[in-house]
Structure formats: C-alpha cells, structure tokens
C-alpha positions as CSV (number, residue, x, y, z in Angstrom):
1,X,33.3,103.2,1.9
2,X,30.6,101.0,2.9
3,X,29.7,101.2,6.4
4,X,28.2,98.9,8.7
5,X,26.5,99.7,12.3
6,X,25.1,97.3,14.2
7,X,22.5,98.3,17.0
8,X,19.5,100.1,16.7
9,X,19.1,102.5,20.1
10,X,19.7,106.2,20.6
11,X,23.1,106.1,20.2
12,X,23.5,103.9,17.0
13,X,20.8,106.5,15.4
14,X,23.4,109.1,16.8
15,X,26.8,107.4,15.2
16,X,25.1,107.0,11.9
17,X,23.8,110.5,12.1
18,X,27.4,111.4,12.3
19,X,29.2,108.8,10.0
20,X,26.5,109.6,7.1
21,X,27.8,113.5,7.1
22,X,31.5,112.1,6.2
23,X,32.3,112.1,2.4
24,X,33.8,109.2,3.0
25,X,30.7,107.3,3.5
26,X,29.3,106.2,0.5
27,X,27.3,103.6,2.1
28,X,25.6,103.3,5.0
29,X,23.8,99.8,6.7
30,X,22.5,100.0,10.3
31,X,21.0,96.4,11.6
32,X,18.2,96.6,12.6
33,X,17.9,100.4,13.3
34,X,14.8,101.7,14.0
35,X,12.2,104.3,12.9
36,X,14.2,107.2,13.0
37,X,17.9,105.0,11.3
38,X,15.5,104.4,8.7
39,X,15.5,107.9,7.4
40,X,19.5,108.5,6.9
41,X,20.5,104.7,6.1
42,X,19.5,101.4,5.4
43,X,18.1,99.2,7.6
44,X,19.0,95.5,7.6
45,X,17.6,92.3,9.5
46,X,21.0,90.5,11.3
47,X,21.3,88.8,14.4
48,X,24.3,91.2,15.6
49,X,25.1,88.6,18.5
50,X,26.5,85.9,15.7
51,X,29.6,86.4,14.9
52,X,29.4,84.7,11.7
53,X,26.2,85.9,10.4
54,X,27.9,89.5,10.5
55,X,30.6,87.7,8.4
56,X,28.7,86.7,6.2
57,X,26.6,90.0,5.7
58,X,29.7,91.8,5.4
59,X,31.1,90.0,2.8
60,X,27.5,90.0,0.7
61,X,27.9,93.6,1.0
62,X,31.1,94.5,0.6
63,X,31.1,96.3,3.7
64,X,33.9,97.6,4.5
65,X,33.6,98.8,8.1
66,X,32.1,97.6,10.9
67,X,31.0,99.5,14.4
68,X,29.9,98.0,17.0
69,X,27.3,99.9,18.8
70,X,26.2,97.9,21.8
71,X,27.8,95.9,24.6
72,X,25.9,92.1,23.7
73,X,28.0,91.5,20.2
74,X,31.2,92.5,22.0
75,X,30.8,90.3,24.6
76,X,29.7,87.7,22.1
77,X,33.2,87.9,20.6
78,X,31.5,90.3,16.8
79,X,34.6,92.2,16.9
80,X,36.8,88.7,17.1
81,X,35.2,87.4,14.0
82,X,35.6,90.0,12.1
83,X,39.2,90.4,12.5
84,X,39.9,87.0,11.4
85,X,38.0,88.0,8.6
86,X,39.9,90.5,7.9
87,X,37.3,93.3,8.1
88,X,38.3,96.6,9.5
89,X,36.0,97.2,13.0
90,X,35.6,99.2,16.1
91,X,35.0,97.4,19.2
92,X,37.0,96.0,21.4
93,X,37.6,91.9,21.0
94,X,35.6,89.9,23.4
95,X,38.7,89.2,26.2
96,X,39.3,93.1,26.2
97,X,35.4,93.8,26.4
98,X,35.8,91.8,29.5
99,X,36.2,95.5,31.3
100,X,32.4,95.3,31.1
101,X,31.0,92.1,30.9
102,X,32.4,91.4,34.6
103,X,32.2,93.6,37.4
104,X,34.5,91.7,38.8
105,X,37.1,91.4,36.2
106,X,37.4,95.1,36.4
107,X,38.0,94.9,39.8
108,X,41.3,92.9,39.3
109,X,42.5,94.9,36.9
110,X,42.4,97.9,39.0
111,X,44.0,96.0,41.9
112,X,46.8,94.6,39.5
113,X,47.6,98.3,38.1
114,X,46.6,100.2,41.0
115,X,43.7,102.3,39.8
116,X,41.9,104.3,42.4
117,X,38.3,102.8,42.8
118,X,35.8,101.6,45.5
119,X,36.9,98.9,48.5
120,X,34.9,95.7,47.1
121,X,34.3,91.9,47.7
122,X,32.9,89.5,45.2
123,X,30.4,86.9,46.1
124,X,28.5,83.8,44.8
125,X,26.0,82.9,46.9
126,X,23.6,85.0,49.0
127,X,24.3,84.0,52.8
128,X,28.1,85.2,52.6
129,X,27.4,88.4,50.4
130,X,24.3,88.9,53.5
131,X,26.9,88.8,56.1
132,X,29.2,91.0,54.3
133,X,26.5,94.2,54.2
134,X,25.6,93.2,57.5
135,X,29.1,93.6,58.6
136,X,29.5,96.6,56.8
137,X,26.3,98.8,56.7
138,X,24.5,100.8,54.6
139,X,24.5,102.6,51.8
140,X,26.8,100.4,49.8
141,X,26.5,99.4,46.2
142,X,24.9,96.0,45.0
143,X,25.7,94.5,41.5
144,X,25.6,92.1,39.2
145,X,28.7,91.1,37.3
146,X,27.7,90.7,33.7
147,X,26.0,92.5,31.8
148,X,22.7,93.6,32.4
149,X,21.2,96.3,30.1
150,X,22.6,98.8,31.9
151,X,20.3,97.6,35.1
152,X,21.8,95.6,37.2
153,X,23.2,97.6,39.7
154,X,21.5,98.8,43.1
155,X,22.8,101.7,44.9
156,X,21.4,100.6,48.4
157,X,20.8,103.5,50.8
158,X,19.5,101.1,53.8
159,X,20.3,97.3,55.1
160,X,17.4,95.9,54.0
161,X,17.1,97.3,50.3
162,X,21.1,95.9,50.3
163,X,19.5,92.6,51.8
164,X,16.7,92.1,49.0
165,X,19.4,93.5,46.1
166,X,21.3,90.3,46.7
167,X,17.7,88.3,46.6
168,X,16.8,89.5,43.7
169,X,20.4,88.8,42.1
170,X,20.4,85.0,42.8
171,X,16.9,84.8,42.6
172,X,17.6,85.2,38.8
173,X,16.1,89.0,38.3
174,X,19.3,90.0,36.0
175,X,19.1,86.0,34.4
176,X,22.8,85.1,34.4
177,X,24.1,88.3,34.6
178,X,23.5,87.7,39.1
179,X,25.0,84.5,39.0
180,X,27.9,86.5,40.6
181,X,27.8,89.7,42.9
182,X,30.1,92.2,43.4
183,X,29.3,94.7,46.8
184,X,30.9,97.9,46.5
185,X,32.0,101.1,49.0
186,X,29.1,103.8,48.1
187,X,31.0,106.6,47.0
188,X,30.4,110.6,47.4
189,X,31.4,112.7,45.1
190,X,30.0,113.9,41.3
191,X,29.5,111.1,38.4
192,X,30.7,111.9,34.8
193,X,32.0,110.2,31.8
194,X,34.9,110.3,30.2
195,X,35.8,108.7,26.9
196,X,38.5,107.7,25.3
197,X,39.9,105.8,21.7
198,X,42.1,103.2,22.0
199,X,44.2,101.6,19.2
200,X,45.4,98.7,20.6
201,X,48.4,101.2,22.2
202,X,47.9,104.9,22.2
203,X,45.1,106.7,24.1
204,X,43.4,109.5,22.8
205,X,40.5,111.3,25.2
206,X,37.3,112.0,22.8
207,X,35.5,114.2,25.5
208,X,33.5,114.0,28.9
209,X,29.8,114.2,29.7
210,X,27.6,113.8,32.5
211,X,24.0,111.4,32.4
212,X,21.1,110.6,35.1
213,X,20.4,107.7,35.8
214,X,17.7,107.8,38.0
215,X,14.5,107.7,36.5
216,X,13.1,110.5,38.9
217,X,13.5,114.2,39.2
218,X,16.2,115.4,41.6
219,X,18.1,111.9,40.8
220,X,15.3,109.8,42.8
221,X,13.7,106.7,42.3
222,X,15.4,103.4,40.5
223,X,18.4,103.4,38.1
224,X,17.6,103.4,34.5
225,X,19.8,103.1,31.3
226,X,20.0,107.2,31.4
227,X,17.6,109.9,31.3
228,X,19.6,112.5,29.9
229,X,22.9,113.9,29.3
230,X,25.2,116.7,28.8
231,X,28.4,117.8,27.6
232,X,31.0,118.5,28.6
233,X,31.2,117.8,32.0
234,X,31.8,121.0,33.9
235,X,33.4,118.6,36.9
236,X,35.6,117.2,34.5
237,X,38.1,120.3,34.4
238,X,41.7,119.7,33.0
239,X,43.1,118.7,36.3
240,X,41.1,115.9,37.0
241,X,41.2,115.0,33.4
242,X,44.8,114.7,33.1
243,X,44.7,112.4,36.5
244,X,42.1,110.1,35.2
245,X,44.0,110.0,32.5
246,X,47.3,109.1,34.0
247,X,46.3,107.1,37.3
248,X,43.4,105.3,35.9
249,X,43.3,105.4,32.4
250,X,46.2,104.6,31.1
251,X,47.4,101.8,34.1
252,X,43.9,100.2,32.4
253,X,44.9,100.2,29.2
254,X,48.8,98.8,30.1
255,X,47.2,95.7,32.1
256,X,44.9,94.8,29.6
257,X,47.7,94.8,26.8
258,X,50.4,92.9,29.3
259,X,47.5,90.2,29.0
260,X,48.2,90.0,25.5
261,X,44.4,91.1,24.8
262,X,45.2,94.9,23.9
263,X,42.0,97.1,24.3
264,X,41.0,98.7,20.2
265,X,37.4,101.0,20.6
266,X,36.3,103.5,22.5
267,X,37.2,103.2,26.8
268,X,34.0,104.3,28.2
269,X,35.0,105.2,31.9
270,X,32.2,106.8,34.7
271,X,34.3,108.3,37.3
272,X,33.5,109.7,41.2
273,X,34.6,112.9,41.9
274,X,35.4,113.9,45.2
275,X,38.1,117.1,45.9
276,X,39.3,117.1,42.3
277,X,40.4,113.4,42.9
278,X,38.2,110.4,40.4
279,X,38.2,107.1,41.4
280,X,36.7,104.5,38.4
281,X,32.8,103.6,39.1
282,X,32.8,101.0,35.8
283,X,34.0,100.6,32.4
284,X,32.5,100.1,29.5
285,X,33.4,98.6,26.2
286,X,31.5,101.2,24.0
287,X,29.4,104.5,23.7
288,X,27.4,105.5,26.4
289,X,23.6,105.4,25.7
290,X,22.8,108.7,26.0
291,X,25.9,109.9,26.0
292,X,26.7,109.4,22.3
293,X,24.3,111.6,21.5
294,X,25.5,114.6,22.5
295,X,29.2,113.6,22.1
296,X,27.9,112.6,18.2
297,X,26.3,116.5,17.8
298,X,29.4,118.1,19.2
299,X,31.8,116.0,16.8
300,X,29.9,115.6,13.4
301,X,31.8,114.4,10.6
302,X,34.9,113.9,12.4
303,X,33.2,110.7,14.0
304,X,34.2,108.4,11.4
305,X,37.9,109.8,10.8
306,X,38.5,108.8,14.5
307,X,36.5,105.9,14.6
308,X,38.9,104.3,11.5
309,X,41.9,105.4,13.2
310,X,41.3,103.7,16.5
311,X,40.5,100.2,14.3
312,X,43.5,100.9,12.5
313,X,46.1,101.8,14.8
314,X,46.7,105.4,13.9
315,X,45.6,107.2,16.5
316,X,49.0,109.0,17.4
317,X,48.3,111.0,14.3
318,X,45.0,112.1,14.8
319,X,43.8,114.9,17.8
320,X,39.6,115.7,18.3
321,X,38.3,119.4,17.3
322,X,35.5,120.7,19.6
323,X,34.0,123.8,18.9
324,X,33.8,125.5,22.7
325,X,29.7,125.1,23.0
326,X,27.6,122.5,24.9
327,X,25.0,120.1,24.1
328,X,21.8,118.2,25.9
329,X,19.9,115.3,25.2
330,X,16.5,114.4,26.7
331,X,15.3,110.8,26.9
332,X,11.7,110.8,26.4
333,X,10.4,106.9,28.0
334,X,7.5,104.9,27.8
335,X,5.1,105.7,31.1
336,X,6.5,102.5,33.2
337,X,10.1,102.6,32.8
338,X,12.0,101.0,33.9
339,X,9.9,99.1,34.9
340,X,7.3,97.4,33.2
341,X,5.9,99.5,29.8
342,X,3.3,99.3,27.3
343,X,4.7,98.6,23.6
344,X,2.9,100.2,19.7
345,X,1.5,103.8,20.9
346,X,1.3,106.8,18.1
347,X,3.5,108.9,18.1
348,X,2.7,112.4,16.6
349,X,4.3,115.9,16.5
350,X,7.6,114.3,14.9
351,X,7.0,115.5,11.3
352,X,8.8,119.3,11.1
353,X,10.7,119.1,14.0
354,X,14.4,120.8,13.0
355,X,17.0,118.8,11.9
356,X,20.0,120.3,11.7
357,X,23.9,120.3,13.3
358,X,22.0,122.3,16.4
359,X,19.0,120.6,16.9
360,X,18.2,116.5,16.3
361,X,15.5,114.1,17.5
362,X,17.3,111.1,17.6
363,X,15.4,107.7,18.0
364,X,15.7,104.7,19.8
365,X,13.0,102.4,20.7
366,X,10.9,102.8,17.7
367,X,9.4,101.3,15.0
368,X,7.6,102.5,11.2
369,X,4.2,101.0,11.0
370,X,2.9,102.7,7.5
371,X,3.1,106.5,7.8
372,X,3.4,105.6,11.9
373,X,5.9,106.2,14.3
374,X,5.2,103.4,17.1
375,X,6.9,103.2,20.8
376,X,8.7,99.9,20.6
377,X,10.8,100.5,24.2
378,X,11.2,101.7,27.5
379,X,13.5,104.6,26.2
380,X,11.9,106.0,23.5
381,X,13.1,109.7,21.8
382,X,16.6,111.9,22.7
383,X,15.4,115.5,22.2
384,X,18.8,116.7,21.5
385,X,20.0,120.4,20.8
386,X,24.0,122.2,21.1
387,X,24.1,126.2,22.0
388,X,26.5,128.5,22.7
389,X,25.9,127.8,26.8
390,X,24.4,125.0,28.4
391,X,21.2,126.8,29.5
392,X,20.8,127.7,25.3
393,X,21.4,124.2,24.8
394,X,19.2,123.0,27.2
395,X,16.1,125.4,25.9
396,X,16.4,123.8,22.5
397,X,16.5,120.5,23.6
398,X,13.5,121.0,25.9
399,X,11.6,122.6,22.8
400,X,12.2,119.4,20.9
401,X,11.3,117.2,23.8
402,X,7.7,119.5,23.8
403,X,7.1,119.5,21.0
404,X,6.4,115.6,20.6
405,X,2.4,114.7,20.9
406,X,3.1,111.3,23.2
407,X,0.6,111.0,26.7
408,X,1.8,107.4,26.7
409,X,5.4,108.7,27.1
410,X,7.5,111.2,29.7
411,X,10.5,112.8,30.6
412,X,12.7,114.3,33.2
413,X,12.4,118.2,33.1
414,X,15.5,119.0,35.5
415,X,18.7,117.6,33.1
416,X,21.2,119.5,33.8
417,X,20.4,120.5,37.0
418,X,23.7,120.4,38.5
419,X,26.0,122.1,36.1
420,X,22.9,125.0,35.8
C-alpha cells in the first residue's frame, strides 16, 4: 500500500514510525514531516488544511491511505474530501470532529446522552461570563471553544486570573478560537487518557495513558501542549475503564451517529478521576500529542492493521495485543515555551542514539539544514523508551533525553511522578 500521513509533530513521526514496520507498507509519504520523518519516509510539501490539494496529491500518488494526524485538517473537513473521493482515510469527518473543535458542542452532547462531565455555561461576550465567575468563585476552568493548539484553556485557581482568562479570550489571544467561552466546574481528581477506534459503529479501546501539561515541575506554571507521558495509566484500572466505556463512551458515540454524522477515527477522551468514578474533561478527534508516542512504541506494527479497520468498518473483528510493559516519553522544548521561543539552534548529540522497539527519539519541531538538526518549535524532541516497569522505562527514556547536546532547549525531570 501507499501510505499517506499528514502532519509533521511528535506524534505523526510516532505513527509513521509504526506504520513503516508493517509489511503492508510499501510506501510511505508524510507532509511535511520534519527532521527526524525524513529519515523513515518521504517527506512531501502539501497544504494539509485543503481538502482538495490532498486530493489531488493522492491521486498523483496513488496513495492509497490517508491518516490524518492533527486536529486543523479535520476540522477543515480533509477526511470529507477524501471520502468523496473515494480514498480510504482515518479521521473523523469534519461534523463528527466537531467533539473538538467546540467546547461547547461537546457540552451538548453530553447533556443530550447523559455523560458525566463538569456543571458549565457558555458565553459570548466578557461582562456576562465576568458575572458568572463572580457569582461562582474560584478555581474554575476558563476556555476557549475552538481549537487552539492545545492552549486555550486556563485552569484558574483565583478570581482575578479567571477575570483576565476571559480578557484575554475576547481580546483575541486564541484568534477565533475565543470568539466563544465556555466556563467550567474545576474538577479534583487524577487526569488520564483513554483512546479508542471507532468505525462509524463499534468501539474498540486502543489503551490509556497519562500526560503533563503544565510546563513546570510538580505540574506548576501554564498549560502546554504536554510535557510528557506514560502508559498505561495506573488510574485507569479495569473498573473505571469499563465505566468510561459504558457511561461516557459509548452514549458519545450513539448521539453522534443519531445525528447522522457517525464518528470513524480514533475517540481521544481525557477523563477526571475521582473515587474510581471519570467524568469527561474534553474530546478529541485524534492522537494525543504526546501521547502517541508511547501508545505508537507499545503497539508497533499492529498500528496500521487497526488504523485500516476503523476506516473500513471492520473493527468488530479486530482486538489490540499489548505486551504487559510500560513506556515514557520526554518532551524536550525550546527555552521559552510556551511562551515565546527562539527558532534555528544546533542540535547535537542525536547521531548514535539507539533506535530500536525499546528506545526511540522521536521528533517534532525540527528541521534538516545540511548535515544539521535545527529547533524549528516550542516542543522540540520525545526521548522515548518501553521497560519491563515504569521506573525501567523511565531510566531509558531519561538517558535519551541526556544524552541530547541542546542549552537552548529543556525538559521536565519529574514524568511520571505520580504513578512512581
């Protein structure tokens, strides 16, 4: 088969990484990958937001498969385009994608199948959503409906940082994605991810992992796109899986289809955990960033068998081998993130690193300039390693992460911390 990926993060480096190991892979095209895509596949220039440029490519190339790595092309309606096509893809169409494109829209699908998640009001303009914190106090959660790289939402622990969320929102410091706000209940408990394939009709859970997403040590300081992960997720035991599953899950998946947009892709759900009961955080429409990459090391060739049988309806046939170990990546970011970062430092130490089924560096924002590996993001590197035990796993991906010559760059050095 010829196989097409668009994206070029962490986690597109991660599926191709997986997909190329398949026999069934003859050819693989990642647009526009990066440094480290560039190694395992070819690279290809595309605007992955136009529907019919994809087309087009696709039929140039005789591709014959198409997954859709990041949220923009979903929402953009890729997956749509290529249907009518008639070329075989995994993403969800734009209408189902919906789940994550609008905070909001979520929010009414939960209420209309009864899925567990946080008391909420939707807003937009500023003065109401101001009198509705004020009303209610702090913390509570501030976000933007659409989509906004993974940023937009501010989880206020006082009044006034609630106050200046909603400020920055319609001030335009998420661009459209603020135009509406949806304020949330904070919720305690423990975050994970679960994900699951869809086919349009059956479910099929793919495995559970845990991220942080604050940028600081000890979970502190702003939200980020992710910092690390592991899996599986220890909080994510059978019990609570099967619930999610059953109250949350699959209500989801029923709504969306009585719409007549039935959901066909991978169901990325983030969960609070509180006394072995999840209520849903968010959706989203496709791989978590960095969660893929250690879902992608776990699962290995098997990737692509699942990945066709979601886009071709044939998931009640098909059931997900894990081998019973545990894997960690590390996001290694550009000094500044996420905030505002420097772009085109060296990067050295890469050449000789292992690369291997226990050990990967995976790449995200980068870019080949010669013999040059230049930073060309905020999140840079995944140093990413599976062992036996979580603590093994976690040594080998902290040896990768160490091993990289980058003063411009840095990382978290407590992943993990709540499982270990």
């Amino acid at each position: 088969m010829n196989i097409l990926i668009l994206g070029g993060g962490g986690r597109e480096h991660a599926l191709a990484w997986a997909v190329q190991q398949n026999p069934k892979c003859d050819r693989l095209i990642v647009a526009p990958g990066n440094a480290g895509i560039a190694l395992i596949a070819e690279c290809a220039s595309l605007d992955i937001e136009n529907g019919g440029a994809v087309m087009g490519f696709c039929e140039e190339n005789a591709v014959d498969f198409v997954v859709i790595g990041p949220e923009a092309p979903l929402a953009a309606g890729v997956a749509d385009r290529l249907r009518e096509g008639g070329v075989l893809c995994f993403g969800p169409s734009a209408a189902a994608a919906r789940l994550e494109a609008s905070k909001g829209f979520t929010k009414e699908i939960c209420d209309a199948c009864g899925a567990p998640t946080a008391g909420y009001a939707r807003f937009s303009e500023a003065g109401a959503a101001k009198d509705y914190i004020r009303q209610q106090g702090a913390p509570i959660v501030v976000k933007a409906d659409g989509l906004a790289a993974g940023k937009g939402v501010i989880v206020a622990m006082d009044e006034a940082e609630a106050l200046a969320a909603v400020d920055d929102m319609f001030g335009g410091a998420f661009g459209g994605a603020g135009a509406e706000v949806v304020i949330e209940e904070f919720m305690e408990g423990e975050e994970a991810s679960f994900f699951i394939l869809c086919d349009g009709e059956n479910v099929l859970p793919m495995g559970t992992a845990q991220d942080h997403k604050r940028v600081g040590e000890g979970d502190t300081g702003p939200n980020t796109g992710g910092m690390g992960a592991y899996s599986p997720a220890p909080i994510m035991d059978e019990a609570v899986t099967q619930k999610a599953l059953e109250e949350i899950v699959k209500p989801t998946v029923a709504e969306i289809a009585r719409r007549g947009t039935p959901y066909q892709g991978v169901l990325y759900a983030g969960f609070m955990i509180k006394d072995g009961q999840p209520r849903l955080v968010e959706y989203n429409a496709r791989f978590g960033d960095p969660e893929c990459q250690v879902l992608m090391l776990r699962l290995g060739a098997q990737a692509l068998d699942l990945l066709l049988a979601a886009a071709d309806g044939r998931l009640e046939e098909m059931q997900v081998t894990w081998a019973e170990d545990h894997a960690m990546t590390v996001v290694l970011a550009a000094r500044g993130y996420p905030g505002s970062y420097e772009k085109g430092s060296v990067i050295g130490g890469l050449e000789g690193l292992p690369e291997d089924s226990m050990n990967m560096m995976f790449h995200a924002g980068t870019m080949a300039d010669g013999g040059k590996v230049l930073a060309n993001g905020g999140r840079v590197l995944n140093a990413t390693a599976r062992g036996a035990t979580l603590q093994e796993a976690r040594d080998r991906a902290y040896a990768l992460a160490e091993a990289v010559e980058w003063p411009e760059g840095f990382y978290r050095r407590d992943i993990g911390w709540r499982a270990l």
